[in-house]
KOLDRENMI-645818 format. One record per residue (C-alpha): x, y, z; residue in three letters. Coordinates in pm, whole numbers, m for minus. Layout:
REM KOLDRENMI-645818
+--------+--------+--------+---------+
:      u :      v :      w : tordren :
+--------+--------+--------+---------+
:      X :      Y :      Z :     ALA :
...
+--------+--------+--------+---------+
//
This chain:
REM KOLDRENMI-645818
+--------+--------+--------+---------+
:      u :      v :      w : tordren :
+--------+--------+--------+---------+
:  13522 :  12660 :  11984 :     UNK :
:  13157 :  12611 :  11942 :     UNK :
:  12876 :  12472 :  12209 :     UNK :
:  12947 :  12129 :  12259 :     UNK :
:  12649 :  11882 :  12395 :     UNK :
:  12744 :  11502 :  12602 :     UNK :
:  12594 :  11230 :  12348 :     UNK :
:  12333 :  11078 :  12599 :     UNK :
:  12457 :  10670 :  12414 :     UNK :
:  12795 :  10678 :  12377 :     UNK :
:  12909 :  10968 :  12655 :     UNK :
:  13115 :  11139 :  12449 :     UNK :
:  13133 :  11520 :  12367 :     UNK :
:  12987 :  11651 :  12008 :     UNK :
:  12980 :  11958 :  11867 :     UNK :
:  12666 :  12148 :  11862 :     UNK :
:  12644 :  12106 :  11458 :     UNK :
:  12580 :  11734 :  11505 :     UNK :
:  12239 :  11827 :  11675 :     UNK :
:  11969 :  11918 :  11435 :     UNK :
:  11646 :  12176 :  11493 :     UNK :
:  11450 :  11885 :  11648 :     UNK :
:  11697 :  11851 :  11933 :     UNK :
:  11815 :  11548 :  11802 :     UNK :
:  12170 :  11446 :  11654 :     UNK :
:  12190 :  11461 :  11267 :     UNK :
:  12014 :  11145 :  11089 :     UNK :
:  12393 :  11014 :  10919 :     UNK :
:  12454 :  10663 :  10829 :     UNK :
:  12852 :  10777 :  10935 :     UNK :
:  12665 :  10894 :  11294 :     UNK :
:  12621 :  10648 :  11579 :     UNK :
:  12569 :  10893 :  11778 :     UNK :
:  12175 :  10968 :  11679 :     UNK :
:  11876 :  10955 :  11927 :     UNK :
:  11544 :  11121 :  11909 :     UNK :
:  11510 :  11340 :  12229 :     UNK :
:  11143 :  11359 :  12156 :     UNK :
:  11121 :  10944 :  12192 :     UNK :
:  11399 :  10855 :  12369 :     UNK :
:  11376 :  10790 :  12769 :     UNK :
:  11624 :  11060 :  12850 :     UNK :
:  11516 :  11308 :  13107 :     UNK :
:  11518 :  11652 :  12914 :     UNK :
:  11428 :  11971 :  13093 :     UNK :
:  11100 :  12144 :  12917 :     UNK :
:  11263 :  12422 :  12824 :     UNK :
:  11552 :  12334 :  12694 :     UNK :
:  11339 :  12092 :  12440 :     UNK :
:  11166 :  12373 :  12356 :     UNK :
:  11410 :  12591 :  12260 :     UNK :
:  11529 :  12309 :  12043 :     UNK :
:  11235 :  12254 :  11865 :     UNK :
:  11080 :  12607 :  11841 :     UNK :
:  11208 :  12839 :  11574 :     UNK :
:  11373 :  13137 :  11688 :     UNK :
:  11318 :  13473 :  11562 :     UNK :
:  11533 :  13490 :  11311 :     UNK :
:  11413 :  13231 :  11126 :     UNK :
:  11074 :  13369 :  11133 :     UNK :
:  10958 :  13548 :  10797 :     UNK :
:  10593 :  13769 :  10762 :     UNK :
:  10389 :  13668 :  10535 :     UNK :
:  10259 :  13963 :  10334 :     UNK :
:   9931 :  14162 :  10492 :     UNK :
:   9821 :  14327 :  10177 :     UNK :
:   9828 :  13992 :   9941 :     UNK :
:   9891 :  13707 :  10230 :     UNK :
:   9733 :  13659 :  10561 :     UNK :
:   9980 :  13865 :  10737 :     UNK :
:  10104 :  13594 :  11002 :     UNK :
:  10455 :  13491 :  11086 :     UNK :
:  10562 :  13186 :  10987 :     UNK :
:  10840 :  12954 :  10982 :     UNK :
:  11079 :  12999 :  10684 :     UNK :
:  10997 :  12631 :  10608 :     UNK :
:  10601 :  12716 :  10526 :     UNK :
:  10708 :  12969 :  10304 :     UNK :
:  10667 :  12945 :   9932 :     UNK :
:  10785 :  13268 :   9838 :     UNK :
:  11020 :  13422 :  10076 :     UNK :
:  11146 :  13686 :   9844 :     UNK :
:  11113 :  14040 :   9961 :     UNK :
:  10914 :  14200 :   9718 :     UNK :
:  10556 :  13993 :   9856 :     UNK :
:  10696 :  13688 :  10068 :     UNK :
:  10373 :  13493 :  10066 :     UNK :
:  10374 :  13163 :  10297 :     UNK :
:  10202 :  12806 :  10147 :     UNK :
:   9885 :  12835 :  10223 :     UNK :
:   9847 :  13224 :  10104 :     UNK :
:  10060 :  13146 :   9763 :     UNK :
:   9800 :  12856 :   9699 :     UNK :
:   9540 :  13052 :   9728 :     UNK :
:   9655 :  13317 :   9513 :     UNK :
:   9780 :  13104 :   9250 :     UNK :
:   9442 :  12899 :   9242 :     UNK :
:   9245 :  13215 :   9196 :     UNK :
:   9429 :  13323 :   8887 :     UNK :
:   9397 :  12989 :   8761 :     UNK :
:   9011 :  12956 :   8805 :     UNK :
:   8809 :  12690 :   8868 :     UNK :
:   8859 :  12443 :   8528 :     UNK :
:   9198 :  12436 :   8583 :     UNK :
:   9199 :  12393 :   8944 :     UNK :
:   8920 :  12071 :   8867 :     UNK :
:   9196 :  11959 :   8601 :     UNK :
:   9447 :  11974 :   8837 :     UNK :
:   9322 :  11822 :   9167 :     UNK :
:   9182 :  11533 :   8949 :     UNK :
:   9511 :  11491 :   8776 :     UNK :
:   9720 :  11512 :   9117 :     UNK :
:   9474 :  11305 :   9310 :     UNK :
:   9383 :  10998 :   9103 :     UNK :
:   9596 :  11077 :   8734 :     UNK :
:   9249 :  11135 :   8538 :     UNK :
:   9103 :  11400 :   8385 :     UNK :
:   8786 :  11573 :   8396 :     UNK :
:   8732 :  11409 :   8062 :     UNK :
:   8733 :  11090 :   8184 :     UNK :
:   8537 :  11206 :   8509 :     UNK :
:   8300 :  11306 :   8284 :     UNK :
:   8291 :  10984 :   8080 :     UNK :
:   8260 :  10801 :   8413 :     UNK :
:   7971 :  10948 :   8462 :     UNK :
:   7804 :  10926 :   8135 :     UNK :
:   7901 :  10515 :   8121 :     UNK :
:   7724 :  10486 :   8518 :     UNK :
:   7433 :  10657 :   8396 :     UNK :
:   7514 :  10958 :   8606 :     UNK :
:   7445 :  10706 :   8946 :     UNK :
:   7660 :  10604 :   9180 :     UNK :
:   7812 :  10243 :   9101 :     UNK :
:   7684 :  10045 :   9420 :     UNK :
:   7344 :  10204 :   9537 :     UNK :
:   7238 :  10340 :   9166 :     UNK :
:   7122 :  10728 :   9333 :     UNK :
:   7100 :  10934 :   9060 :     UNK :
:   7388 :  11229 :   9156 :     UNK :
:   7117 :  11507 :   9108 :     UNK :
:   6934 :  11349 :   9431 :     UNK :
:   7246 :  11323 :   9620 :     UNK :
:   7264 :  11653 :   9862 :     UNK :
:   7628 :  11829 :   9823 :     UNK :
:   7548 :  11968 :  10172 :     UNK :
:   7680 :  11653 :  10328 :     UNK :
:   7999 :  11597 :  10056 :     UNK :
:   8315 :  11606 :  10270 :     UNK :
:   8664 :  11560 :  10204 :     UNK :
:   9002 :  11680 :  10385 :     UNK :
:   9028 :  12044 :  10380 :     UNK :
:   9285 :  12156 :  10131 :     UNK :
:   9595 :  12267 :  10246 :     UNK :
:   9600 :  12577 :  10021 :     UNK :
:   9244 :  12669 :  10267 :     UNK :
:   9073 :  12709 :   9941 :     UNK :
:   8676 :  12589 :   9977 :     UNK :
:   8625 :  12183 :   9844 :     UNK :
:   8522 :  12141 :   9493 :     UNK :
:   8243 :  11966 :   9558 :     UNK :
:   8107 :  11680 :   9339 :     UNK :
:   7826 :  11481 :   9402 :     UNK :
:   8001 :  11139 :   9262 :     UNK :
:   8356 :  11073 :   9445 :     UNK :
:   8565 :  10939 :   9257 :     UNK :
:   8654 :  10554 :   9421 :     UNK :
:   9033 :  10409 :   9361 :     UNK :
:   9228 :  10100 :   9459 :     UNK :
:   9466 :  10266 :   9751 :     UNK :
:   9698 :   9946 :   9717 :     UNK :
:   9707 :  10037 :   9317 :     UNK :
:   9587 :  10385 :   9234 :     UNK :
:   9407 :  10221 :   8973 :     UNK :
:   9054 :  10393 :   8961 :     UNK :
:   8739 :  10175 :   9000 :     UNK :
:   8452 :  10358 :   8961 :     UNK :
:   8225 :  10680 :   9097 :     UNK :
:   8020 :  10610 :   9409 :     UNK :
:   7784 :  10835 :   9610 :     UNK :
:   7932 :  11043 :   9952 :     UNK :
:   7774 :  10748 :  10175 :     UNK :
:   7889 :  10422 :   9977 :     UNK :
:   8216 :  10594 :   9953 :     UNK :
:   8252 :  10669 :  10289 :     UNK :
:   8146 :  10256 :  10386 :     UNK :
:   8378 :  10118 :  10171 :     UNK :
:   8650 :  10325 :  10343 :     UNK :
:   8550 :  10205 :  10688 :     UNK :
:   8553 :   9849 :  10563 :     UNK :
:   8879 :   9896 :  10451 :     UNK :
:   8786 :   9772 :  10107 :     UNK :
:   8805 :   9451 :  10223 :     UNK :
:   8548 :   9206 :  10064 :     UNK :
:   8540 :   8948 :  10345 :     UNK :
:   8425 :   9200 :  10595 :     UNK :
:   8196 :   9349 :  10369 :     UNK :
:   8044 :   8951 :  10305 :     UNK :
:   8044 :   8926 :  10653 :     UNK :
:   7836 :   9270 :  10720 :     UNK :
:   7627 :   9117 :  10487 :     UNK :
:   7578 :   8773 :  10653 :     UNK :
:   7538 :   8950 :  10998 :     UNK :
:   7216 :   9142 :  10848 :     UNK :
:   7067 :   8900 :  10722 :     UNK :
:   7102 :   8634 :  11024 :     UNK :
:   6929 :   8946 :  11254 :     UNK :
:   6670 :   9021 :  10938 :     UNK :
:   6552 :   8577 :  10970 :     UNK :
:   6567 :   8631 :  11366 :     UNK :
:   6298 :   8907 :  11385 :     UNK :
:   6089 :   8692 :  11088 :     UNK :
:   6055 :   8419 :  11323 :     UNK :
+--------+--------+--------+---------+
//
């Protein structure tokens, strides 16, 4: 008979199947019987926790050291565990982006990120006057240098473009190109008008203060 672990809410025995990798009994709408070890207030020795959330040898897999990085990972990260060249996300990315080249890889991160294309990027552009759509810079005086972004989890270098493309996060809807800085405000505001009129009202009230 297999392992069998005391359920820590209703004190009754369940088989060690119930449990999942995270320590915790199986998410089931037919379960009670779930808690989250990691949240819950139960006192759970270190190790043991560990061993329940680590992965254990076996289900290790090595991504390949002539085309991959050469690491182990967990059969989870890997996006091509065959035997032949078992290449983990990242490393597959990577590869797949390179034989793609950089057009497609444009088309693709526009398409996936905001549904345009580099057609209408383009035309975006061309209708701004090739400025960005608050502050009017012209995107050849905008520095690239300074363009950020979340790193890619494929670890391929950011496409860099001096006009981001700005979208409604409620929507998806896209609203325009601004420059690295304005994009970066409007973010912090939240997009959130009132606060932005209020910024506004708050420079100007210190602006009349030193004209006095």
């Amino acid at each position: 008979m297999g392992r069998t672990e005391n359920c820590a809410k209703h004190g009754n025995r369940l088989s060690h199947k119930t449990f999942g990798r995270s320590g915790a009994h199986r998410k089931n709408a037919d379960n009670p019987h779930y808690v989250n070890l990691k949240t819950s207030k139960m006192s759970v020795p270190p190790g043991i926790l560990l061993a329940m959330t680590e992965p254990t040898p076996s289900e290790l897999l090595l991504c390949s050291p002539t085309k991959g990085c050469g690491e182990w990972k967990p059969r989870s990260l890997m996006a091509q565990p065959g035997p032949r060249a078992p290449l983990c996300y990242a490393c597959y990315q990577r590869a797949r982006r390179a034989r793609q080249g950089p057009e497609i890889a444009r088309r693709a991160n526009l398409w996936s990120k905001y549904r345009i294309t580099p057609e209408h990027y383009d035309e975006l552009r061309h209708l701004q006057g090739y400025r960005c759509a608050i502050c009017g810079i012209h995107e050849s005086d905008i520095n690239t240098a300074k363009v950020g972004g979340r790193p890619r989890k494929d670890g391929q270098p950011l496409s860099k473009m001096p006009l981001a493309v700005d979208h409604d996060h409620s929507t998806g809807e896209v609203r325009g190109l601004l420059c690295p800085s304005c994009n970066f405000g409007l973010g912090k505001f939240g997009d959130d008008p009132g606060r932005l009129l209020a910024a506004v009202d708050y420079l100007k009230l210190y602006a009349a203060q030193n004209d006095d």
